[in-house]
N, C-alpha and C positions, 0 to 999 in steps of 0.2 A: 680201288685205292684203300689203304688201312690207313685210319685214322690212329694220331698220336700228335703228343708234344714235338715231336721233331719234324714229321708231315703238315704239322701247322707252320711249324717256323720256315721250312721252304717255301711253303706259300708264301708268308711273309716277306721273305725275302725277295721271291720275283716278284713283289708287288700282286699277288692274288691274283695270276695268271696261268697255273700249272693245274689249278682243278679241277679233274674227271669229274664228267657226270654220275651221277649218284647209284644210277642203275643204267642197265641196256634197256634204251626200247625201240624190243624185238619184234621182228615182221615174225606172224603168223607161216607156222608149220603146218604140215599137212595130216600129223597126227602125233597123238602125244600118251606118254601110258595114262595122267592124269589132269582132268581138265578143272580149276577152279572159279567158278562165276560169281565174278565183285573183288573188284581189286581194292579193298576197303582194308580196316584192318585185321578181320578173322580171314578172309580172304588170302593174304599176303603171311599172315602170321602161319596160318596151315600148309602154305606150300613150302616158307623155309622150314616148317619141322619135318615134314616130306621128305625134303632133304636131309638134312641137318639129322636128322634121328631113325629115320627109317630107310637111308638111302635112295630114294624116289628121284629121282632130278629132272627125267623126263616129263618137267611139270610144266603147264601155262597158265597163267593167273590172267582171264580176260575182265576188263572195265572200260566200261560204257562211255564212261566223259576220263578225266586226269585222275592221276592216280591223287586221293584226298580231298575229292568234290564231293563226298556224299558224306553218310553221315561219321565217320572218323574226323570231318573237318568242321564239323557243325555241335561238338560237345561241350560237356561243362568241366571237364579232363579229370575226375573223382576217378582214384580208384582205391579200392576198399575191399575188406572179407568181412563184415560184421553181420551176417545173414546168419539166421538162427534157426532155420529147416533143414533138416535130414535130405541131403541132394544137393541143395545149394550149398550148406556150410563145408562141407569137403573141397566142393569145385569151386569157389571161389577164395578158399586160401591155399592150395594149388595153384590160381592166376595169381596171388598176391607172392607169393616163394615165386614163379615165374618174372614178376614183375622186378622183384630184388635184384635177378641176373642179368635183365634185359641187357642193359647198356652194357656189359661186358661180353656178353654172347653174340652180339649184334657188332658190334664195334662201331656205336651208335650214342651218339647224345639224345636222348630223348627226353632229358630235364625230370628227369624221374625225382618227387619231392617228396617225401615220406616225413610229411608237416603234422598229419594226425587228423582224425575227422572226428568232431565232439557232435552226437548228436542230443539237443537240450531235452528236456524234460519238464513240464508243467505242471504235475498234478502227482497226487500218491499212485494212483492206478498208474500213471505212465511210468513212475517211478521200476514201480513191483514188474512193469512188461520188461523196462529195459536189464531189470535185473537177471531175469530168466533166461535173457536175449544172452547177455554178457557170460552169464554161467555157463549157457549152451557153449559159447565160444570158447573158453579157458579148458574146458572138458573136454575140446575136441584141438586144443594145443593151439590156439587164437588168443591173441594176446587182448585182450579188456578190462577197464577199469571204469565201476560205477564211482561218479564225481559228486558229493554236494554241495550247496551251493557255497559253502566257506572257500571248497579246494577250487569249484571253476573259477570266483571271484577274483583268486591267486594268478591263474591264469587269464580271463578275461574280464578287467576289472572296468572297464566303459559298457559293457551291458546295462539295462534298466532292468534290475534286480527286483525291486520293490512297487515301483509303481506302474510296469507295463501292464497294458488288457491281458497280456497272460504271464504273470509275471513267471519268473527262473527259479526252479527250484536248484539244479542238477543238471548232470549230462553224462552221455555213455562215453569214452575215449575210444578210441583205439588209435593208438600212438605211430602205427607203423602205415598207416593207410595215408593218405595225401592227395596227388596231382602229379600229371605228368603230360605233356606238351604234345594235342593232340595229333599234328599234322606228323611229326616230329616221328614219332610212334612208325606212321606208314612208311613215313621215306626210310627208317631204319631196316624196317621191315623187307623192304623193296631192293635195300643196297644189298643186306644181309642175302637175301634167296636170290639176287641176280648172283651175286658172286658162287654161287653153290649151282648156275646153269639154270636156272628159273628163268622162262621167259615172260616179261609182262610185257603186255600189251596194250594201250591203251584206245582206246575210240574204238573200240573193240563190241559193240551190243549185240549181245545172241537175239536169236529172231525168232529160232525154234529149234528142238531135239531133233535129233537124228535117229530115229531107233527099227532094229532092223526086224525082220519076219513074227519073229516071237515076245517084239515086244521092247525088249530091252536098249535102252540107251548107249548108243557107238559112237555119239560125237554130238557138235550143234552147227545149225546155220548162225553166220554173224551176218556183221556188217563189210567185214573184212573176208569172207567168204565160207565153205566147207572147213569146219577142223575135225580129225577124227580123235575117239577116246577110249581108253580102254573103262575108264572110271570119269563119272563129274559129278562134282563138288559143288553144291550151292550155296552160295552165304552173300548173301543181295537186302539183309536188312529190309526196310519198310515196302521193297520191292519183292518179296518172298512169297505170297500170294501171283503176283502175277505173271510171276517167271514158273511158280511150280504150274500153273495152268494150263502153259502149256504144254509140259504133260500130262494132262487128265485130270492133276489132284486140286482137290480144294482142303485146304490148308486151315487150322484151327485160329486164324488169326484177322487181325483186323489191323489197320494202318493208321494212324493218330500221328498229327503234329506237334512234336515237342519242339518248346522254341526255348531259347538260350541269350541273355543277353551281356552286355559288357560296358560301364562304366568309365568317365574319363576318369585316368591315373591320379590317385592322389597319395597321400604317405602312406607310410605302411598301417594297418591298421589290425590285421585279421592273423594272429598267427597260425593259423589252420580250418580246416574246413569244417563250413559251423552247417548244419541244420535244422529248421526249426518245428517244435513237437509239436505246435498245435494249429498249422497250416502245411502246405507242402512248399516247403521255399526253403535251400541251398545255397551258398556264398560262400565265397574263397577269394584271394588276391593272386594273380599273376606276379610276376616276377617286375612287370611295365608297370604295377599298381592301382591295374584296374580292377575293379569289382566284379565278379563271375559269377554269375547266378540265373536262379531257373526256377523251377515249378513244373503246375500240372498240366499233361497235356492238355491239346484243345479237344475237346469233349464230343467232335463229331470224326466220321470216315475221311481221310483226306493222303490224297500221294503229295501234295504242293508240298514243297523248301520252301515256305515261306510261314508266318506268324499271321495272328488276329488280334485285333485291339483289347475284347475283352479277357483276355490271358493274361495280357501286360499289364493290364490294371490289377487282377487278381494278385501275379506276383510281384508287382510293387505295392500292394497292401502287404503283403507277406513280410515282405524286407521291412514295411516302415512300420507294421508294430515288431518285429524282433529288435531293431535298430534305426531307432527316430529320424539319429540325425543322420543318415545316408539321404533321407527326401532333399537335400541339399547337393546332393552328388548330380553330374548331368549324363544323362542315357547314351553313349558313343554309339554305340550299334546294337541289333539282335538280329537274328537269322532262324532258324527252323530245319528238323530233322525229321525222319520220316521213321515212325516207330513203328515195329510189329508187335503187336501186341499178345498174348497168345491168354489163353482163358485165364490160365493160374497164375500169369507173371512169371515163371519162368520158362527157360527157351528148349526148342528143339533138336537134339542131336542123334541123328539116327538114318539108317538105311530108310529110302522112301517104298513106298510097295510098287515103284515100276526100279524093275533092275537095272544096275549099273548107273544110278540117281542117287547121291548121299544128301541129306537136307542137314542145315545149317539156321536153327530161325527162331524168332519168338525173342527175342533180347529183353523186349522192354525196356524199363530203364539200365537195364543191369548190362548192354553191350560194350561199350569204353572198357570199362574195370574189368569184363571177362575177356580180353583182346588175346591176352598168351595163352590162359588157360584154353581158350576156344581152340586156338587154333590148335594145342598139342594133345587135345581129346578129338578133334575130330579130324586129323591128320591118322592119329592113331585108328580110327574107325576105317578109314578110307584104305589104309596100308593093311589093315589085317582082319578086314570085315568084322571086328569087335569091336561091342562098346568098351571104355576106358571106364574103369571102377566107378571113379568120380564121375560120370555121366551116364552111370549106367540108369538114374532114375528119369531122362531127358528124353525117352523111348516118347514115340509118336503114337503108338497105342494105349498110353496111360489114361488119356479122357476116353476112351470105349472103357477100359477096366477101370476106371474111378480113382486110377492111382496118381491124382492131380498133387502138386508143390504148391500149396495157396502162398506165397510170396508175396507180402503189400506190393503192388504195380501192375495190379491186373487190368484188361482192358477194358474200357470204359464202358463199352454195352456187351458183356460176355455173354452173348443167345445164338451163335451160332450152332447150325441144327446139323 
């Protein structure tokens, strides 16, 4: 179904009774040229550019639970390019131009909000960082503006300017950066590559590789049975250790829960996404009016969706010295995501060393905001055994060669040997 003004208004008219389901879900084939494991949303985003840009269609997107049960449905919906490394700055405003076309390429409401992410400043040092941050950005055609505190006041004038523990000096802008609705995102994604002959699957768990005499990767056992492949794709998020396992690899990474929570609805108050410079704590307003915010992960190993008490305490200190009077706000919900962590903070994009195996991994916090971009670099790798410019520095061999992306969001105990 193509969505429009006039495909809405029939709806309307039979009374909201005429609409297709959003994608096919398709029973499992018996082989396919290209198999994707995690129907999340690099997952989903990779097999419609598969399609969509490399002609690939004989694709299956397999997922373990519902398509939007993992961590695509568990975020704080930020997405942004203000990354200031050589690697990340290219690939992440690549995702952010991906992200401008989404909704029209997709034929997909995904509440894309290009509200502007301020992140504040407390100190001259942090001043003089965000400045170098920001200059790296406009030099590489990123749009950034350093703010002080006269011009944020303009714009955020309920801040505690003066008399906070850390009071406001400033903040970096980037104007084009926002939120965008994160379930919202996969179903697009899913409508999009079903209608291009993608089949997804769901309740779908691989169980192990298939690989024949010499080694190489021909398919996987599920749960739904034998699928054959010419090529598979992995992008399994905080599950990316223990799915590469089973074939042979151990993986630079480690699995930490980030949790995320959500406040009851009140007025508008936030016009854009604020973070604050001298804790790690995040907030923004949905559209319903509630307060969307987050922090650090929890500080030990863990596969659980679920949170710890001492986290929530950590970022609700966060929240109530940037913004007192939220301690007055009541906690609706919070949930928890399952991070991979990778040494330097940023992620993995690359041919694995058993063949006919492409890895997808290492997000950190940076996987939501790299959703388009991920998927159309390493769709791009999968179709034509190259890395994509922008991901050329994302190689798996960069910690043996020292050629790490230190990225603030590294994982929490980086000693793996």
């Amino acid at each position: 179904m193509k969505y429009s003004i006039f495909s809405l208004a029939r709806a309307a008219l039979s009374g909201h009774k005429t609409w297709k389901p959003i994608w096919r879900d398709a029973p499992p084939k018996d082989r396919y040229d290209v198999v994707i494991i995690g129907g999340g949303g690099h997952g989903l985003a990779t097999a419609w550019f598969l399609a969509s840009e490399f002609g690939i269609r004989n694709v299956a997107v397999l997922e373990k639970g519902w398509i939007g049960s993992g961590n695509a449905g568990r975020n704080t919906t930020i997405i942004r390019s203000n990354y200031g490394l050589p690697g990340n700055t290219g690939f992440y405003e690549l995702s952010m131009k991906l992200w401008e076309r989404m909704e029209q390429d997709l034929n997909y409401n995904a509440m894309v909000s290009q509200r502007g992410v301020i992140n504040l400043y407390h100190s001259d040092a942090q001043r003089d960082a965000f400045a170098r941050r920001g200059n790296t950005m406009r030099i590489n055609g990123i749009d950034a503006e350093l703010l002080d505190q006269a011009a944020l006041k303009k714009m955020m004038p309920f801040l505690n300017y003066d008399n906070a523990r850390f009071p406001i000096m400033g903040g970096l802008l980037q104007r084009r950066a926002g939120t965008a609705r994160h379930d919202a995102v996969v179903w697009g994604y899913a409508h999009a590559a079903s209608e291009l002959g993608v089949d997804i699957i769901q309740n779908c768990e691989v169980t192990r590789f298939v690989r024949d005499a010499n080694g190489r990767v021909t398919g996987v056992e599920t749960s739904r049975g034998r699928i054959g492949a010419g090529k598979v794709g992995m992008a399994v998020a905080g599950s990316s250790s223990r799915v590469a396992a089973m074939a042979g690899l151990r993986l630079p990474i480690e699995s930490h829960v980030l949790q995320a929570f959500v406040s009851e609805a009140i007025k508008p108050l936030l016009p854009n996404v604020m973070t604050f410079g001298a804790g790690h704590f995040y907030v923004s307003q949905s559209d319903k009016g509630g307060l969307v915010f987050g922090g650090d992960i929890d500080g030990y190993n863990s596969y659980a969706q679920r949170g710890n008490l001492p986290v929530v305490e950590d970022v609700c200190e966060g929240g109530m010295a940037l913004i007192p009077m939220i301690g007055r706000v009541r906690l609706l919900r919070q949930w928890g995501g399952i991070m991979d962590m990778s040494m330097d903070g940023s992620p993995i994009i690359d041919k694995s060393p058993v063949e006919g195996l492409y890895l997808n991994a290492g997000w950190c916090y940076g996987g939501f905001k790299a959703t388009p971009g991920s998927g159309f670099v390493f769709a791009h790798l999968i179709a034509r055994d190259q890395s994509h410019k922008e991901a050329a520095r994302f190689r798996l061999d960069r910690f043996q060669r020292g050629a790490m992306i230190d990225e603030k969001g590294q994982g929490a105990q980086p000693n793996l040997h």
